[in-house]
Structure formats: C-alpha cells, structure tokens
SEKOLTOR-765338 format. One record per residue (C-alpha): x, y, z; residue in three letters; residue number from 1. Coordinates in nm, 3 decimals. Layout:
! residues N
xx, yy, zz, resn, resi
X, Y, Z, ALA, NUM;
...
END
This chain:
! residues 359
xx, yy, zz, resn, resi
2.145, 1.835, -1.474, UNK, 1;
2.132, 1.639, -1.164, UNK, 2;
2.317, 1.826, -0.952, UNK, 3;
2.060, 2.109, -1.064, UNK, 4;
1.778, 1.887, -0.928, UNK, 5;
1.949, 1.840, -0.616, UNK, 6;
1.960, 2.193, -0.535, UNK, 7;
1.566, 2.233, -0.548, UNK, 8;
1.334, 2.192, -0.233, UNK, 9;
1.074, 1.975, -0.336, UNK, 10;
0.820, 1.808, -0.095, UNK, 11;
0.890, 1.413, -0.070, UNK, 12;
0.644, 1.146, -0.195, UNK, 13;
0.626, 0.749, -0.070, UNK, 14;
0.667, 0.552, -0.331, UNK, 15;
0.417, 0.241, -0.280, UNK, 16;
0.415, -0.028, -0.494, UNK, 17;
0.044, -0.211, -0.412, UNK, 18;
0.120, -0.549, -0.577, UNK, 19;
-0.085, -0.893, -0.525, UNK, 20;
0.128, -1.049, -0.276, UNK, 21;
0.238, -0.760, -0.038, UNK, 22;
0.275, -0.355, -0.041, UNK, 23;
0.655, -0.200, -0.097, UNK, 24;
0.741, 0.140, 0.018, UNK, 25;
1.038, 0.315, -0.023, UNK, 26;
1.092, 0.718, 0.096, UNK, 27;
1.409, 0.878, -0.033, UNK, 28;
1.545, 1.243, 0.032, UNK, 29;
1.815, 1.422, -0.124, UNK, 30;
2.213, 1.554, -0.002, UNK, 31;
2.433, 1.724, -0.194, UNK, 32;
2.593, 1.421, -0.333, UNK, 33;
2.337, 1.261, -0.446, UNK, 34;
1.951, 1.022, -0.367, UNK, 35;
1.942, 0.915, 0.056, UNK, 36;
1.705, 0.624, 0.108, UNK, 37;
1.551, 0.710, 0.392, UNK, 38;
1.290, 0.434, 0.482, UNK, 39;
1.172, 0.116, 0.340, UNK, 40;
0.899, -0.080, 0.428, UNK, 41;
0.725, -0.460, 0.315, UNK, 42;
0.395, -0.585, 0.462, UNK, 43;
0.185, -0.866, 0.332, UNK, 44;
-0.156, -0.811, 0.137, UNK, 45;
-0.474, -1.051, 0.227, UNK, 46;
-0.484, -1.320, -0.069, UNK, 47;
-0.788, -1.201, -0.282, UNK, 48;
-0.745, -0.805, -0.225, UNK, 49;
-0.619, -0.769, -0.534, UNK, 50;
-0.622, -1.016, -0.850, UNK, 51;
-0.514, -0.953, -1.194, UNK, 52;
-0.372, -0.642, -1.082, UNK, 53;
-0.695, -0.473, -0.979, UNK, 54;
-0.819, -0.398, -0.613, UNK, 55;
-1.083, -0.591, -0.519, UNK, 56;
-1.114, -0.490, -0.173, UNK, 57;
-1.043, -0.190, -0.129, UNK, 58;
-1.062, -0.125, 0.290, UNK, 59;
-0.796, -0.461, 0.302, UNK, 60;
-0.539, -0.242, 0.068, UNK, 61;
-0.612, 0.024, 0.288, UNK, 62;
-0.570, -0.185, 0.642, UNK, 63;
-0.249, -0.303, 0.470, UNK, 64;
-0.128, 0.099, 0.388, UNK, 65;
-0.190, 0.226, 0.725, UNK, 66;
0.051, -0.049, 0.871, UNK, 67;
0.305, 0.113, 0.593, UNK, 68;
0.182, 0.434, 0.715, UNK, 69;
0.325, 0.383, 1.068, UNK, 70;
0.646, 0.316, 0.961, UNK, 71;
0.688, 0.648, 0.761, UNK, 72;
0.752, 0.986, 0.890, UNK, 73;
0.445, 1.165, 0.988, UNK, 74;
0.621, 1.452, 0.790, UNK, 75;
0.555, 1.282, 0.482, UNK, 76;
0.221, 1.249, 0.381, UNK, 77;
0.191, 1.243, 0.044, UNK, 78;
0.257, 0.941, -0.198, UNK, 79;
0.322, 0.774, -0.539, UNK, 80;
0.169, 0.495, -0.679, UNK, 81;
0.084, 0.324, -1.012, UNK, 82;
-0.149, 0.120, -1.227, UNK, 83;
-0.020, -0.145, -1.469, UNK, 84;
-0.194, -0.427, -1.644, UNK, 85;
-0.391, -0.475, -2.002, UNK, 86;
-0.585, -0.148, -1.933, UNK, 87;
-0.319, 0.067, -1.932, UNK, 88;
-0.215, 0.186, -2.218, UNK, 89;
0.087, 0.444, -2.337, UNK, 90;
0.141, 0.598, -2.681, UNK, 91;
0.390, 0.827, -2.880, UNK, 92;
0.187, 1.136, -3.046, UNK, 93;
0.302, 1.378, -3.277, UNK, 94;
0.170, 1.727, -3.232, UNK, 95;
0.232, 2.068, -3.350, UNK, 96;
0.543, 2.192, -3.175, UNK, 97;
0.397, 2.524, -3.139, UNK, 98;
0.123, 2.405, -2.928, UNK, 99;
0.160, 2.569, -2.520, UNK, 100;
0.045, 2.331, -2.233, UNK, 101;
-0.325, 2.430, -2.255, UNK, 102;
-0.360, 2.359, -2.655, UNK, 103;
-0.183, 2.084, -2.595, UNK, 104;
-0.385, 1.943, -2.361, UNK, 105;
-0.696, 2.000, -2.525, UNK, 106;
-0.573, 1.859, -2.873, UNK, 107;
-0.439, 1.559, -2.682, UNK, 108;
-0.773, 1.459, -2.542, UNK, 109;
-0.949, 1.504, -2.913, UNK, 110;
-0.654, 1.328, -3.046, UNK, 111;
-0.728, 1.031, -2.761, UNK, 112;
-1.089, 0.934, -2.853, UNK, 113;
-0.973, 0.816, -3.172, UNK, 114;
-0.678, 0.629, -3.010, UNK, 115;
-0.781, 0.473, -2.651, UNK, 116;
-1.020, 0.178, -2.699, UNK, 117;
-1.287, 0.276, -2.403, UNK, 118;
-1.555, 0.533, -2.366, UNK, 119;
-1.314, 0.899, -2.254, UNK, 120;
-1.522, 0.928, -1.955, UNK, 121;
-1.431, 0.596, -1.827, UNK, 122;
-1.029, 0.661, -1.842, UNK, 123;
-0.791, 0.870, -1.698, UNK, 124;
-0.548, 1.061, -1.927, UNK, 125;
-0.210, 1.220, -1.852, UNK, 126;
0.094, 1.307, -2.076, UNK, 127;
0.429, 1.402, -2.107, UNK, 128;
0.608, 1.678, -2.373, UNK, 129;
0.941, 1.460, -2.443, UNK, 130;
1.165, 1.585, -2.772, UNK, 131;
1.151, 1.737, -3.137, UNK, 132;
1.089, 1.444, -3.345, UNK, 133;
1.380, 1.359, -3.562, UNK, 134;
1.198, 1.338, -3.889, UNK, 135;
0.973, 1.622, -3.851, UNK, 136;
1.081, 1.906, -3.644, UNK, 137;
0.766, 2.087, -3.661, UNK, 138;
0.579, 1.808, -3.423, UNK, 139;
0.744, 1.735, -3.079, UNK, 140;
0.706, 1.392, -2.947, UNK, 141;
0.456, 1.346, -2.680, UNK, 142;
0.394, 1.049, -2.434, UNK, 143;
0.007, 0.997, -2.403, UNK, 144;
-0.080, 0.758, -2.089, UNK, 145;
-0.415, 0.630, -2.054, UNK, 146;
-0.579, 0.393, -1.723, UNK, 147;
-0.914, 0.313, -1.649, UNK, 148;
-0.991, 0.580, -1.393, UNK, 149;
-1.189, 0.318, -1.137, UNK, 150;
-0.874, 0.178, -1.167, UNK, 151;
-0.684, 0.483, -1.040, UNK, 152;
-0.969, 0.561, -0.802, UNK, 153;
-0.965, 0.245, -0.646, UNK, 154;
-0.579, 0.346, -0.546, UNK, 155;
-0.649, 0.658, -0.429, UNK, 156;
-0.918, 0.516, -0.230, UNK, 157;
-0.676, 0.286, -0.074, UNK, 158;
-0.392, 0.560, -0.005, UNK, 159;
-0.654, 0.785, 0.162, UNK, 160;
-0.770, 0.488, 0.388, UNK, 161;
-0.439, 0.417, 0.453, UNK, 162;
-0.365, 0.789, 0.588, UNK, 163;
-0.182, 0.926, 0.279, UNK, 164;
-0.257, 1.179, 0.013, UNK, 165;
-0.200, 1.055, -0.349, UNK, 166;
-0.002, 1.286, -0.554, UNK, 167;
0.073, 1.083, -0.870, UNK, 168;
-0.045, 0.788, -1.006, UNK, 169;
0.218, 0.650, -1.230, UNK, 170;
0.237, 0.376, -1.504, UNK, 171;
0.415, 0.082, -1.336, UNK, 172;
0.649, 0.044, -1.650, UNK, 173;
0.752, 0.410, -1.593, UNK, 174;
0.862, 0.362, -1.289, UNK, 175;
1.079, 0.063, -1.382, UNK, 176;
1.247, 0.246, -1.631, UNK, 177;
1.302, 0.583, -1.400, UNK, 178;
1.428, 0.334, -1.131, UNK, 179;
1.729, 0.126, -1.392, UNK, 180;
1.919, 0.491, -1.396, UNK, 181;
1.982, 0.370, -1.011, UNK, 182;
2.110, 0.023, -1.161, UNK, 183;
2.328, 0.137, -1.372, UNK, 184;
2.632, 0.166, -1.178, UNK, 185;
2.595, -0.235, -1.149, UNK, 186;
2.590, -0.235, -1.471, UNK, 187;
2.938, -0.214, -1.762, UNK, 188;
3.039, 0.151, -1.802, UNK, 189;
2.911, 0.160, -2.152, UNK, 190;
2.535, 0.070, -2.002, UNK, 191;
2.406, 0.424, -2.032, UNK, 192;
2.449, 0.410, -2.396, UNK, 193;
2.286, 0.068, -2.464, UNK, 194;
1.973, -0.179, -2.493, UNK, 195;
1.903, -0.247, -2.134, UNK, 196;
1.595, -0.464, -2.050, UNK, 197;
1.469, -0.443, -1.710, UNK, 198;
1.252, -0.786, -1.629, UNK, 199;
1.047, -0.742, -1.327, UNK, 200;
0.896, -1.067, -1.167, UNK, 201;
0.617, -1.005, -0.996, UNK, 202;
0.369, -1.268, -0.812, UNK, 203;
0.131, -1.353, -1.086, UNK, 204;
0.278, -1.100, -1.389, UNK, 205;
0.652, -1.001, -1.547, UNK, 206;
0.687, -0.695, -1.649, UNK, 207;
0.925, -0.699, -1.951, UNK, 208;
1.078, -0.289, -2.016, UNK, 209;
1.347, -0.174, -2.245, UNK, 210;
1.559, 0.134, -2.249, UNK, 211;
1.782, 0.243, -2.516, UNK, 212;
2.016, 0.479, -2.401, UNK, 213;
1.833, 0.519, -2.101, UNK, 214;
1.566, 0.648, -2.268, UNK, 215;
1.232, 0.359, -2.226, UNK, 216;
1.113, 0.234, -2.550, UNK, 217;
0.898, -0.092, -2.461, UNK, 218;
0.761, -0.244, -2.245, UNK, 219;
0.514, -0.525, -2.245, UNK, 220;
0.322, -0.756, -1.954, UNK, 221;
0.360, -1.139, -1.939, UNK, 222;
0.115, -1.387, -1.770, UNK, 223;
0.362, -1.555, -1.551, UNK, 224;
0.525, -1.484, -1.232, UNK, 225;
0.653, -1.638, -0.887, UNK, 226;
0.392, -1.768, -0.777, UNK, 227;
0.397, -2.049, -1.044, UNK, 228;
0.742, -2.155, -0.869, UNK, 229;
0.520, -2.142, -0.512, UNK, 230;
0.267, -2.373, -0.630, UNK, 231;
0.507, -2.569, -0.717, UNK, 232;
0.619, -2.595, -0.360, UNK, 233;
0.272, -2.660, -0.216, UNK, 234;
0.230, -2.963, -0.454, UNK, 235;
0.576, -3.113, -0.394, UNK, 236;
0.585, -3.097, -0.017, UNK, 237;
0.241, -3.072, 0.086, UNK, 238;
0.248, -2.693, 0.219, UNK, 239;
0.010, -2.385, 0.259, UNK, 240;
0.053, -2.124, 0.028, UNK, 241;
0.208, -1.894, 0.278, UNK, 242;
0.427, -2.157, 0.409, UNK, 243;
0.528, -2.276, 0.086, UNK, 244;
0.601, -1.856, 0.007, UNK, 245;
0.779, -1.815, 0.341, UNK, 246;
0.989, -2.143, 0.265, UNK, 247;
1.111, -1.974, -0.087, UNK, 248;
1.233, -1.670, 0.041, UNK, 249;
1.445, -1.881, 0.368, UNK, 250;
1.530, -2.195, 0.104, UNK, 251;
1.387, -2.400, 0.403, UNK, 252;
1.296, -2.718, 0.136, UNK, 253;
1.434, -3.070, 0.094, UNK, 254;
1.762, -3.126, -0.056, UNK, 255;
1.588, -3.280, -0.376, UNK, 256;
1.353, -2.946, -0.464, UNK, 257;
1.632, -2.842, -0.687, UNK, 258;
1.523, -3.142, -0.922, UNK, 259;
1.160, -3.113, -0.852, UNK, 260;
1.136, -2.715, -0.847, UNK, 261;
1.363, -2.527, -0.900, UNK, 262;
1.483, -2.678, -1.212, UNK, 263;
1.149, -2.679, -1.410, UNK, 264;
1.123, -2.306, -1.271, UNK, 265;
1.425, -2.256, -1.430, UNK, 266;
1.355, -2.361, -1.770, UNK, 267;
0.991, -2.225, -1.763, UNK, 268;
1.186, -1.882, -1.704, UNK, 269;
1.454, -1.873, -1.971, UNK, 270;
1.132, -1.944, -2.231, UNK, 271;
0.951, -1.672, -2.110, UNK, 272;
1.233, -1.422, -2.076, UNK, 273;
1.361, -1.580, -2.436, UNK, 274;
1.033, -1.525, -2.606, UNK, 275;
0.960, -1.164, -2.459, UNK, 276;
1.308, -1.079, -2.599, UNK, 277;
1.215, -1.229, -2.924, UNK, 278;
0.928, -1.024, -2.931, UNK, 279;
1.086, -0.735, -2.854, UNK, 280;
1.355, -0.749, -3.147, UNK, 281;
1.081, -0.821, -3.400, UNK, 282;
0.880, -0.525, -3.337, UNK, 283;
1.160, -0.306, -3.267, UNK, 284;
1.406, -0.353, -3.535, UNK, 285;
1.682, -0.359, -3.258, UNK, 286;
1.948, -0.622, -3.322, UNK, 287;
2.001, -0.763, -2.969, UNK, 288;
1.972, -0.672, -2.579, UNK, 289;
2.293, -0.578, -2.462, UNK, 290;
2.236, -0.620, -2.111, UNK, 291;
1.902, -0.796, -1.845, UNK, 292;
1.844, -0.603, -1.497, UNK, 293;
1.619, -0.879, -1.316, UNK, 294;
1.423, -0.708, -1.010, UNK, 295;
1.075, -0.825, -0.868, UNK, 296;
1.033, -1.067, -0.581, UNK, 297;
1.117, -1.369, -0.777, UNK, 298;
1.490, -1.231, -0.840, UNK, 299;
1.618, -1.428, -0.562, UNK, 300;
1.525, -1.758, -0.673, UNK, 301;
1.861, -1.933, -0.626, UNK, 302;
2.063, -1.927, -0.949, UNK, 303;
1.877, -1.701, -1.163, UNK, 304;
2.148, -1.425, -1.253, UNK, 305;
2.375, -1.736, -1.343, UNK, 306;
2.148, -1.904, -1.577, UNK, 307;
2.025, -1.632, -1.758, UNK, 308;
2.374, -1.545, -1.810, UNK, 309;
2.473, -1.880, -1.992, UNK, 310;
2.125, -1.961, -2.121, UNK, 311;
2.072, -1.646, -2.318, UNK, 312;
2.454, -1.513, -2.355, UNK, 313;
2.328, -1.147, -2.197, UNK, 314;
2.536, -1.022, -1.918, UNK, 315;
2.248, -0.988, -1.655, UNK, 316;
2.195, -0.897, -1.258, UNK, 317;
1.996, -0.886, -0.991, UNK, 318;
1.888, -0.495, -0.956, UNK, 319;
1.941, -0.298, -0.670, UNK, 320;
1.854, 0.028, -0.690, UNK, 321;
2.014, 0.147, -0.373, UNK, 322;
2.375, 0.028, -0.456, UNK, 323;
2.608, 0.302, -0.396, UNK, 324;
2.347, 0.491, -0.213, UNK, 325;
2.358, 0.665, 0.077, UNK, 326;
2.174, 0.491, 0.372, UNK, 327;
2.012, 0.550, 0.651, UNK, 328;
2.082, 0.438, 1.053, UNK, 329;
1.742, 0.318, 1.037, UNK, 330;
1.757, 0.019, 0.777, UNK, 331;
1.924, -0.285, 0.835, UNK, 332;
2.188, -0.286, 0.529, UNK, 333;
2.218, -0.714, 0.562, UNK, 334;
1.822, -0.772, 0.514, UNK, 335;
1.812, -0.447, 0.269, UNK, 336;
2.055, -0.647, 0.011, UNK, 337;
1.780, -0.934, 0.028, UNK, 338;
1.464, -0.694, -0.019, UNK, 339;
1.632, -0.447, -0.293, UNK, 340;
1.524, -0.651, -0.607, UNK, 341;
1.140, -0.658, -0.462, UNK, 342;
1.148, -0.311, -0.412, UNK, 343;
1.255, -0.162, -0.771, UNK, 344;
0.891, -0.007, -0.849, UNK, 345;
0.877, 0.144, -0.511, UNK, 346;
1.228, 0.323, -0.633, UNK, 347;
1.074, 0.462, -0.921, UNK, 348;
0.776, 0.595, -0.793, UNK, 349;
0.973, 0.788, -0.491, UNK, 350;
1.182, 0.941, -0.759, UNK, 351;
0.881, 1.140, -0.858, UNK, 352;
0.944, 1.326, -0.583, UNK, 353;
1.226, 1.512, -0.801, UNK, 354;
1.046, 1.524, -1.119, UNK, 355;
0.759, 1.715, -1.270, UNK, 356;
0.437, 1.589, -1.316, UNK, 357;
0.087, 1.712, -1.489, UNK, 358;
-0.110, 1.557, -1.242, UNK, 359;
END
C-alpha cells in the first residue's frame, strides 16, 4: 500500500502546528524508499496570542507564520493545520453502506444536528468513510469531526497572513495518531499490533491518544502541561518566564532544582499520565497499554522516559518521528534529535500531503 502512495505526484503541504508557546513546521517529500524530511522550522509565539488553545490575536499568529514562511520553499505554498481543545469534537456513525459521497454527506449533516452540541451554522463539519462495521455489515463506519468554524477561521486567517494557503484543517489528535506509524520502528516489533498510547505534552494541555493496532481509538485532553514545570522555575530561582523556559530546555539551573523541581514535576506527571490511563481502560474495556510514545515539548524534561518506565511498568519513549528517515543537507541532525519530540503534530499534519481529504 505504501509503496503505491509513493508512486503518486501529489502537491506538498506544511504541516504547522500553531501551539501556545511557539509555531512547529515540518515539510516532507517523498523517494522511492520511503518519507524525506525536507525542512523544519520552530519560532516563538507572543505570550497572550493564543490561550486555551484559541487565537486571540490573530495578526501576532500571522507575524509569527510569515517568519516560518521564510524558511520554507517558495514552491510550497500550501499548508496543514489543526484545531484541538473542548470544542472539537469526533464521533463514530453508522450509516447505510449503500450511501455514495453526496448522500452521505447530506445524511451526515442531518444526522449531526442531533449529535454536535452547538447551533450547525456555528461549526465546521468534515468526515471520513473508514470500514464495514463488524456487527452490521449493512452500515459502514464513518468518522464525523466537528470544530467551531471561528475556530478554524481564525487559522486560516493566520495562514493567509502568514503567506500560505490552508488546505486542511485537521483534528490535532488525528494528527498524533497518523504521526506514531513514524514511531513505530522505535518501538518492539510486535508494536503495530498493539495498545499504543501516544501522550503529547504540550505548554498548558496533554493530549492523551490511543491506537490499537494502529488504528486510533481515543483520545482525550488534560489540563496540564509544561508550563506548570516553568513556573516552577520562576518561583524557585527568581526568573522571567522566558528565562525560566530557555533555562529548561539548556538545564542551565542550580544543582538542587532536581529536589525543588524536577522531582515534584515528576510525580505530578506519573498521576496525570496514571489517571488518563485509568480512564482510558474503564471506558474502553481494554485490559492494559502495552506500550507510551511521549512527544510534545515537555518530553525532554530530564528523566522522563526512565520514570515512566518503572513508575507505571509500560515500556515507553521519547517519539521521534523522523528516526530512520531520510534527511536533508539542510537540517542540523544534532539539534534535530533535541526538537523531534516537539515537533510530532507538525509530522502528522505534513503527512496529509499523501492522503485524501474531503476538505
């Protein structure tokens, strides 16, 4: 199947990742082996622009995308991006399996007004036709996606000002998922086949998604992120934010933060990774997680694929979605292995450039 995709021409799409903290781009083309990454880029995002995952101010985001915009190829214009957050929300329909794309697309949205919690004309709808359903094969399985559209507005607003054309909007929790297929060689050989969870630690939010035979089941938001360990840092030693943020990612602290931070960071992370896995096997019915992918900029933090290891008995590591890959002249390899884990959305949303969309 994938060396079929690799054989199309298909026009390439940026993946940008607009989080609170900073924007992540990734490009990626295609050889006949197999995914090149091509270009990756990271620039910092004005605090305020965006809070609780929604833009706030809009022409920042788009001052910020234009600097991402110079370091892309001016052949490559169009992008991928994503919403994420408690007004997003994904569901598994049944409909009739003789349905074409039109019907279906019409039943879907009657289908949706009983089913999305906000006024039709206030969200945008996609979906996705995915299999036969197992129990009745005359309904086929269908992924309904639903954001607020001044949501997805406000990131095509800030794509355009930036100086690209938005082709997709994505879910964020998608793109995790399409992005652990290019974990998986870090991962046991019998990964594929298994309960993966893929815990993304973003600034203020973790995003906690499950596959099952590489297939994405769950996935659910939690209220906690790096930045707790950052204010940490400010409070201990008396920094700024962004000096207290710069001084995580270069472990420029005292000899004593391991006490004082990084140890109460720790244990505040094992609950919340503990709980959403608890959560997870209650409302799933699945036994255990076989294996954790941690990605996000908080993967870093010193120790983490260690502790999570003993602490919850999971074989886990730190994802990045470029290992094996081929890469280009253009990227510095030694400061790529630091970025990787920060830039595992980014993955996913560039590999829409070799997928279909309805959009």
């Amino acid at each position: 199947m994938l060396s079929s995709l690799w054989k199309k021409k298909t026009s390439l799409m940026v993946g940008i990742d607009i989080g609170s903290h900073s924007i992540k781009a990734v490009l990626l083309s295609q050889n006949d082996t197999g995914y090149v990454l091509e270009t990756v880029a990271i620039e910092a995002m004005p605090r305020g622009a965006i809070v609780d995952r929604e833009i706030q101010d809009i022409d920042a985001v788009g001052k910020v995308v234009a600097k991402i915009r110079k370091k892309i190829s001016s052949s490559v214009s169009q992008a991928a991006s994503a919403v994420s957050g408690q007004t997003v929300i994904t569901k598994i329909i049944y409909m009739d399996v003789a349905l074409n794309e039109q019907e279906l697309a019409s039943q879907i949205e009657i289908e949706a007004d009983s089913l999305i919690p906000y006024p039709l004309d206030e969200v945008s709808l996609d979906f996705e036709s995915l299999d036969i359903n197992e129990s009745d094969p005359s309904k086929i399985n269908v992924l309904l996606s639903a954001a607020r559209t001044e949501s997805v507005e406000a990131r095509v607003a800030a794509l355009d000002a930036g100086g690209f054309d938005a082709k997709v909007i994505d879910v964020e929790s998608y793109a995790i998922s399409r992005a652990f297929d290019l974990t998986l060689r870090q991962l046991p050989d019998d990964a594929a086949d298994k309960v993966v969870a893929t815990v993304d630690l973003g600034a203020t939010m973790t995003l906690f998604s499950v596959t099952e035979a590489s297939k994405h089941i769950y996935s659910r938001d939690q209220l906690f992120g790096g930045e707790q360990y950052t204010r940490a840092i400010v409070s201990y030693y008396n920094k700024s934010f962004e000096d207290a943020e710069l001084a995580k990612l270069t472990n420029d602290l005292p000899a004593n933060y391991t006490f004082e931070v990084l140890a109460p960071f720790h244990t505040i992370l094992v609950q919340q990774i503990r709980r959403a896995i608890q959560m997870f096997l209650t409302t799933s019915g699945q036994e255990k997680i076989d294996y954790l992918v941690i990605s996000g900029g908080s993967a870093l933090v010193e120790g983490i694929e260690q502790l999570l290891t003993e602490e919850l008995a999971i074989h886990t590591v730190i994802a990045n979605p470029f290992s094996g890959m081929e890469i280009s002249t253009k990227i510095d390899q030694e400061q790529l292995v630091k970025t990787a884990p920060r830039l595992m959305v980014a993955a996913g949303l560039a590999l829409r450039s070799f997928v279909p969309w309805h959009i």
